[in-house]
C-alpha positions as CSV (number, residue, x, y, z in Angstrom):
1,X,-9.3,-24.2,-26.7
2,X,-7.3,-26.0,-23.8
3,X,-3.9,-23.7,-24.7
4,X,-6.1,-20.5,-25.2
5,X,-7.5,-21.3,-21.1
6,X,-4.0,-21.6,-20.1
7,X,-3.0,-18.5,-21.4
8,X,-5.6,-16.9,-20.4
9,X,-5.4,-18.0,-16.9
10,X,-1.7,-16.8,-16.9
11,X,-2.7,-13.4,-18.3
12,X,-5.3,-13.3,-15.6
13,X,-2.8,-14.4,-12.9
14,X,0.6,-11.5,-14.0
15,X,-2.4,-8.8,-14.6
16,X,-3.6,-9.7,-10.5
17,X,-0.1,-9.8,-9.2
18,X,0.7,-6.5,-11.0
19,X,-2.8,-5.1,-9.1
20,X,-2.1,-6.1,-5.6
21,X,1.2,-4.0,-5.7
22,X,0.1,-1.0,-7.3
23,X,1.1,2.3,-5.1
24,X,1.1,5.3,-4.7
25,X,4.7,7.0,-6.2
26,X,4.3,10.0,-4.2
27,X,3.5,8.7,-1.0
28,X,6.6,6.6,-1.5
29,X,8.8,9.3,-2.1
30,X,7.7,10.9,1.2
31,X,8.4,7.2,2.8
32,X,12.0,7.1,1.5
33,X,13.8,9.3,3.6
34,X,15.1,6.6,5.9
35,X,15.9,5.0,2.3
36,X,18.1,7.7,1.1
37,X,21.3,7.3,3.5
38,X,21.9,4.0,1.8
39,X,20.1,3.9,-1.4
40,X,20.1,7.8,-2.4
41,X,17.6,10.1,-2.5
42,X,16.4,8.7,-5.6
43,X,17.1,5.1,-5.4
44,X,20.8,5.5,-7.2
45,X,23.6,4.0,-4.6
46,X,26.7,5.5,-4.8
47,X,28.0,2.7,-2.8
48,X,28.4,-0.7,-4.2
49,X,27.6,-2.2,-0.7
50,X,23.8,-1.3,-1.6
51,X,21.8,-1.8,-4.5
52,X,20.4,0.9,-6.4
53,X,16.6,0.5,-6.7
54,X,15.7,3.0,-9.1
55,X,14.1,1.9,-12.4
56,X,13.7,-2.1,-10.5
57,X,10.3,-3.9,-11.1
58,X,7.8,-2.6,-8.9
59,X,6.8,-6.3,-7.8
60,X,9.8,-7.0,-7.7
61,X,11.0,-4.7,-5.5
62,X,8.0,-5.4,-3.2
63,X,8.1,-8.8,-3.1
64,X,12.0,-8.0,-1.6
65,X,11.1,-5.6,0.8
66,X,7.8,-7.8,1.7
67,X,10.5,-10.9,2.1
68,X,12.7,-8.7,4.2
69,X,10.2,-7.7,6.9
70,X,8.7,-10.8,7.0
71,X,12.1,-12.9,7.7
72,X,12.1,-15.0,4.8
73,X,15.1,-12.7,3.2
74,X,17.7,-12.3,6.0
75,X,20.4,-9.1,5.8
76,X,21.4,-7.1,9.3
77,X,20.7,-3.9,7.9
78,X,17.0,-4.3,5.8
79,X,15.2,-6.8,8.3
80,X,14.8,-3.9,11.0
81,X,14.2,-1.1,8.4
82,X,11.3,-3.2,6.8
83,X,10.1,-4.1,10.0
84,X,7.8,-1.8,10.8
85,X,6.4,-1.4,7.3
86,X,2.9,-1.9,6.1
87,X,1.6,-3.7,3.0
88,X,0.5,0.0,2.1
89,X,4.3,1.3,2.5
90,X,5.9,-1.4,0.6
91,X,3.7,-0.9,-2.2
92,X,4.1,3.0,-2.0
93,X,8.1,2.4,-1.8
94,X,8.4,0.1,-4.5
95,X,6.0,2.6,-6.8
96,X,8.3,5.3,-6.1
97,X,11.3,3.3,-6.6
98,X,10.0,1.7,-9.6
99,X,9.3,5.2,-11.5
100,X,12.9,6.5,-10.8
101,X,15.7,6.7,-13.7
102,X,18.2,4.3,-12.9
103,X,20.9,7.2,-14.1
């Protein structure tokens, strides 16, 4: 009974993380333009400076972006661009980002 609550409480944990970043894909896409110059216009770098973000793990992704604008994730470039972003936008980028092919 003690290894089924455990699990259970894990389950319960991944399946609330997974909620909180839930967004919206298409709102994301319209959010992305100042993405594009680096990242592509569909998250698919063609420079190996920056990371493609197409097909990443939507928490993922917002947990980065989240780290960036809040300073604990330092890079010259990222930390002004997330600035300015909501809770709402990061969620709505990393949904977009997350349903792109990475080809």
């Amino acid at each position: 009974m003690k290894k089924f609550l455990i699990i259970a409480a894990g389950t319960l944990a991944l399946l609330s993380a997974g909620a909180a970043v839930a967004g919206d894909a298409a709102a994301g896409k319209a959010k992305a333009a100042m993405c594009a110059a680096c990242h592509g216009p569909t998250g698919v770098s063609v420079n190996p400076l920056w990371p493609s973000l197409a097909g990443q793990q939507e928490a993922y992704l917002a947990k980065q972006i989240t780290a960036f604008r809040d300073g604990t994730r330092s890079d010259p470039l990222m930390a002004p661009m997330a600035a300015a972003l909501s809770d709402a936008d990061i969620a709505d980028l990393a949904a977009f980002y997350a349903a792109q092919s990475c080809k």
